[in-house]
N, C-alpha and C positions, 0 to 999 in steps of 0.2 A: 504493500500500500504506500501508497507514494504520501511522505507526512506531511500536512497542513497544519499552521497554529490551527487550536479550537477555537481559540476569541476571536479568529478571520470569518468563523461560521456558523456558532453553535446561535450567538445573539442573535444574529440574521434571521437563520430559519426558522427562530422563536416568535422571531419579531414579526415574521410573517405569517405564519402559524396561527397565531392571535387575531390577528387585521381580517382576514375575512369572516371569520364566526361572529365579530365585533360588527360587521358591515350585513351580514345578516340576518343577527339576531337584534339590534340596538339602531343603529345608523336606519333601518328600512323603515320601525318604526314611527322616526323623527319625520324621515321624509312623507310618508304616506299622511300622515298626519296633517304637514306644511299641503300637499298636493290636494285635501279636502276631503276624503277618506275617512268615513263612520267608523269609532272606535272597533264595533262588530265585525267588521270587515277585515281591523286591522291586525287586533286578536286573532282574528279563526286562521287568515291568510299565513302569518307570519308565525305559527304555530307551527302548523305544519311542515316549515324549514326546520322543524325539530328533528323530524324522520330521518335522513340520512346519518345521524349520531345515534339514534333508537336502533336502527338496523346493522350498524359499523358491523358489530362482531360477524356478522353472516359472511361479508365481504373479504374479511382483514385475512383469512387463509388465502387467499385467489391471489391476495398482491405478491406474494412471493413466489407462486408460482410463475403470473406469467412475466414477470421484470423483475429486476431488482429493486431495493429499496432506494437510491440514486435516482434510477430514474424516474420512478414515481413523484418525487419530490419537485424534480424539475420539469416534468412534464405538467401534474397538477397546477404549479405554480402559474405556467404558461396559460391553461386552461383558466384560473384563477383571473389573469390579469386581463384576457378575452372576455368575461364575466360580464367584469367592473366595465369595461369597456362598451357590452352591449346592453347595460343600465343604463349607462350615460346615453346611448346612441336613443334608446327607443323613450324617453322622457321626454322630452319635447312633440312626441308624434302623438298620433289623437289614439293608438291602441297603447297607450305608455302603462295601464295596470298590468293586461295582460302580457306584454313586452318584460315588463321589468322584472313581472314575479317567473319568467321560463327563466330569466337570466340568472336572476337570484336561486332559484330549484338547482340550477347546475353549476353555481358558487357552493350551494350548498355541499354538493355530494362530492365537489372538486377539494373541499376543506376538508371534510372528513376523513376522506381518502390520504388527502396531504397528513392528515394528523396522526394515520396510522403509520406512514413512510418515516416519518420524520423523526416520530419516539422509537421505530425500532432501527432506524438509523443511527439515532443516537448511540443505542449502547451496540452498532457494529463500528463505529469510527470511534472510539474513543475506549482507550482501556478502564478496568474500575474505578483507581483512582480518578481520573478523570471523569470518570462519571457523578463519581462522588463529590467531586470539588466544581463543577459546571452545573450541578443541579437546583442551586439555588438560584446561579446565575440564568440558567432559563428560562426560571419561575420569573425572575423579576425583566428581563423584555418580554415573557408576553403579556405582564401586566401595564408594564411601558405601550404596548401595542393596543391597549385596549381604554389605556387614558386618552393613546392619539387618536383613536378613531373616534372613540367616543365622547372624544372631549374637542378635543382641537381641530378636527373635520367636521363634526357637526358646528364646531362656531363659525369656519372657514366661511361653510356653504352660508349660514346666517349673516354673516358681514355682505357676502357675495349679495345677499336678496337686498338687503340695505344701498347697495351701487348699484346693480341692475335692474331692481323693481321690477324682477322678473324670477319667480318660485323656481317655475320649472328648469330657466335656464343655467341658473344660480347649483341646483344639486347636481346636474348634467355636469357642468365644471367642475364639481369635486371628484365626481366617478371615474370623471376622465382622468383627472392626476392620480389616482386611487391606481387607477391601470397603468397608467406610466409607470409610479413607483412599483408594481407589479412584475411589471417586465424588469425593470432591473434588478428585484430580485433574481427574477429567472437568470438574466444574461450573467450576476453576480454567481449565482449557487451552481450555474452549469461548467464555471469554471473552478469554482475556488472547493467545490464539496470533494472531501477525497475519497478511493476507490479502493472500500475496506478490499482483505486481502479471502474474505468467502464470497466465492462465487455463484453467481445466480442458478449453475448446475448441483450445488452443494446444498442450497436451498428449497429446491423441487425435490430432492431425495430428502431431506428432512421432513416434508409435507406429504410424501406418497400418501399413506393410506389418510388423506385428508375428514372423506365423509366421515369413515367409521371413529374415527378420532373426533369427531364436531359433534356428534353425537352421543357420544362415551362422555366428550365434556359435559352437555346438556345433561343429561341424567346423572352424574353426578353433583352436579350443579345444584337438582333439586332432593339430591338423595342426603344432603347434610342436615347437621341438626339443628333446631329451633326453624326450619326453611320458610315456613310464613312464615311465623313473627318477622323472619328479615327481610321476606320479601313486601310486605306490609311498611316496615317502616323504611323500604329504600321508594318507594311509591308515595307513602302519606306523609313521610318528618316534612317533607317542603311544600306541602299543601297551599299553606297561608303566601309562600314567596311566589308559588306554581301560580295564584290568581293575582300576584299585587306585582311583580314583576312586570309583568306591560303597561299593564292600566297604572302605574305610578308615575311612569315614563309619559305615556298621554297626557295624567292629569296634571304632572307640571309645564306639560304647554297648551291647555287647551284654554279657551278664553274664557275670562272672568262669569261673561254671563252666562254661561254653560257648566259652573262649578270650578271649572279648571285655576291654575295661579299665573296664568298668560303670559309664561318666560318665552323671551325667544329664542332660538338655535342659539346664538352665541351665549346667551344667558343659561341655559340648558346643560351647553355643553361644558358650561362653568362649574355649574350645581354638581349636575348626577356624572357626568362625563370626567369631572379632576376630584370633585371633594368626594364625589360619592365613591370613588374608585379606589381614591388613598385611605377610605376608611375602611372600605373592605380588604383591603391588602392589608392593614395597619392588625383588624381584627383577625385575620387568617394565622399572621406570623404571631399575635400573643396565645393564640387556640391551640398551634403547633406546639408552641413552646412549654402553655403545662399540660398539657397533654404527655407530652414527652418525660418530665419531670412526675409526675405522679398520675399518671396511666387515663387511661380515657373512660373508666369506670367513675373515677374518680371528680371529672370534670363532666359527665355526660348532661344528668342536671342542669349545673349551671351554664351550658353552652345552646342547651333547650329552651330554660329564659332567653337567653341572649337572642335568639333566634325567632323569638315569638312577641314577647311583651314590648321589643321598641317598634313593633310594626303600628303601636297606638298613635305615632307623631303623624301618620297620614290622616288619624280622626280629625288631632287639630286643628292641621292644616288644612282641613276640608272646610271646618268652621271656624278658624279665623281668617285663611285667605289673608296672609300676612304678604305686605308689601316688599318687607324689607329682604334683601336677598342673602344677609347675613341671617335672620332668622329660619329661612327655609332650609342656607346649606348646613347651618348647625341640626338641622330634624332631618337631613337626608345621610349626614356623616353618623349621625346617632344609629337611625336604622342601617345603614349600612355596613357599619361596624359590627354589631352585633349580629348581622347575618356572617360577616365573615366568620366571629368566632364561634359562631354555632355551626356554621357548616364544617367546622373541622371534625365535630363528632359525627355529623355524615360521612365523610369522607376518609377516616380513620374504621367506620364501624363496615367499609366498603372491601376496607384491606383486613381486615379481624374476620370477616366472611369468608374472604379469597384462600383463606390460608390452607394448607396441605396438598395434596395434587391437583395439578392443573391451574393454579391459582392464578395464572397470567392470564388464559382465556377465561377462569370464570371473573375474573376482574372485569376482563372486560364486556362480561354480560351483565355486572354488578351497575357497571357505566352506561347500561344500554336502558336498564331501568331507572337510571339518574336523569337521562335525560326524556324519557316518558312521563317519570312525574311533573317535565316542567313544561312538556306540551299538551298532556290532557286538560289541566285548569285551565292553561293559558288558551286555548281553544275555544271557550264558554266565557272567559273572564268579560271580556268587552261588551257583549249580549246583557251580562248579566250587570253590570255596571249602565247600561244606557235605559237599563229596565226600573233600574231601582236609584242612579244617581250616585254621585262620588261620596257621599257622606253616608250613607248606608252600605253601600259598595265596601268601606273601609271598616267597619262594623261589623260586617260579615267576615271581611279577613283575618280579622280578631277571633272573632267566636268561632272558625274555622282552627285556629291554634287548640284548641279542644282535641284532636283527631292528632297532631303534631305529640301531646303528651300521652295520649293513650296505647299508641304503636310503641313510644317508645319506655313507656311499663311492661312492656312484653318482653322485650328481651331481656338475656342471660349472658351476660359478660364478664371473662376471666377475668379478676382486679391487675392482675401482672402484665396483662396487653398495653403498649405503647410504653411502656416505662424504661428508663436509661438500666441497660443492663451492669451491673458491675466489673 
């Protein structure tokens, strides 16, 4: 294998990795919204781009068979920055929903795919160490990637509507740079990625008996113990975020006389896009941290609060409609925060499931049910908000955390899981 520095590639591929899931899970939101678009519509539509991470593990054998993990990454990417490029293109044209959601469907499955290349690229370019000492650093550009998209792309295009006075052509502008910087990924990563030393023939003979093996995982998969209760609480802990996730997004730009707190992209992209993003990261790494230090029994509880009871600051803000934009990013870092450090005990109790054989593929059927429970609510969420209003809507998200504690009474976890071994 011909040696590359990692820091020439590893932030890169992260960095991109992140940017499109950001662009259509969050960024498509903002825009459908600016372009006029019924929250219900924009719920159900955009929900949907859940599926291609619902179904990842079906796929994720096939990629080693027919290419290597190299070139999926750079092909993907390719297809990735075609994408952005055909959102941009069909925005301004009078079929620009159905235009932009084909485009978006096949960002989707092009990300997806990228994300399985890319992590088991990972650990073929780099040895342990290096796995071990990059891994943080991963973590943090793709959270760099997803304050950019979702914070400083979405203000971009909002300055852009402030100079042009024109919506649609304003987001079309950013899509377009979105693809530009796309490509040079590609043209970056098809050079500078290096050419671990197993090869793509090494890899089909590792995969032979494929089905019988995808199947043998499946079944044991459900053959472990306590299997619903975990499959229950990999479905229900995120119930409350699975319906306030979008509709939160909506309802800090939707206009005054409609409930909404009437920020605009660039003010948006301030709130939920920087504050809301550093305070999920901020929450994530303190979740980690005791977690790690005194086991994830231990913190399981209070990471449950964390995750349920600051989702009250959307009641506030529904009824006070506070002006001030210091007030609203301190109620979205608050809820933010504490989702991150509640989702650590998801996400730790995802790896506590996995464990024993096969734990790589049943992980990542653990992940296929992760992201199921954030497209089923979020699918109904906007219906169900345009039926009953942002201030009951919020209410409900509340009394939905009901369902978040009950699943997770059910389980039975080792007190020794997550703890610093001696």
């Amino acid at each position: 294998m011909k040696q590359r520095n990692p820091w020439a590639w590893v932030p890169t591929l992260y960095f991109a990795e992140g940017l499109p899931y950001v662009a259509v899970m969050t960024i498509s939101l903002v825009m459908y919204k600016r372009l006029g678009l019924s929250n219900t519509d924009i719920t159900l539509y955009t929900s949907w781009l859940y599926l291609p991470w619902v179904i990842k593990p079906l796929w994720s054998p096939f990629i080693d068979i027919l290419r290597t993990k190299r070139w999926w990454i750079v092909a993907m990417q390719l297809l990735i920055g075609a994408s952005l490029g055909g959102v941009a293109f069909t925005i301004p044209g009078p079929l620009w929903l159905q235009g932009s959601l084909c485009f978006f469907w096949l960002m989707a499955f092009s990300s997806a795919t990228h994300d399985i290349a890319a992590d088991g690229f990972y650990m073929l370019g780099l040895d342990q160490h290096e796995q071990a000492y990059f891994v943080g650093i991963r973590s943090t550009f793709y959270r760099i990637s997803t304050i950019f998209g979702q914070g400083l792309l979405v203000m971009l295009a909002g300055n852009l509507e402030v100079l042009t006075r024109d919506v649609k052509y304003s987001w079309s502008l950013m899509f377009y740079a979105m693809a530009g910087l796309f490509i040079a990924f590609w043209l970056w990563h098809q050079y500078i990625l290096p050419r671990p030393e197993q090869s793509h023939e090494e890899e089909i003979v590792e995969h032979a008996p494929l089905m019988a093996e995808f199947w043998h995982t499946v079944r044991t998969f459900f053959q472990k113990p306590q299997v619903w209760a975990g499959i229950c609480f990999m479905l229900f802990y995120r119930m409350p975020e699975g319906l306030l996730a979008k509709v939160s997004a909506l309802f800090l730009i939707d206009a005054q006389h409609k409930g909404g707190l009437g920020l605009s992209p660039a003010e948006y992209g301030l709130i939920q896009g920087t504050v809301g993003v550093i305070g999920l990261t901020l929450g994530g790494i303190l979740g980690g941290i005791v977690a790690s230090r005194d086991g994830l029994k231990r913190w399981l509880w209070p990471m449950v609060l964390a995750i349920t009871l600051p989702d009250i600051v959307y009641i506030y803000l529904a009824y006070a409609l506070p002006s001030s934009l210091w007030v609203t990013g301190v109620c979205v870092f608050i809820e933010q925060f504490g989702y991150g450090f509640g989702f650590s005990a998801y996400m730790l109790y995802l790896i506590y499931y996995s464990q024993g054989e096969h734990k790589t593929s049943h992980y990542a059927l653990c992940t296929a049910l992760m992201a199921l429970s954030m497209m089923i609510p979020g699918m109904f969420a906007g219906a169900l908000q345009e039926s009953v209003g942002y201030r009951m809507f919020f209410i409900i998200v509340v009394l939905t955390c009901s369902l978040t504690f009950f699943v997770t009474s059910q389980l039975k976890i080792d007190p020794e899981f997550g703890k610093k071994k001696q």
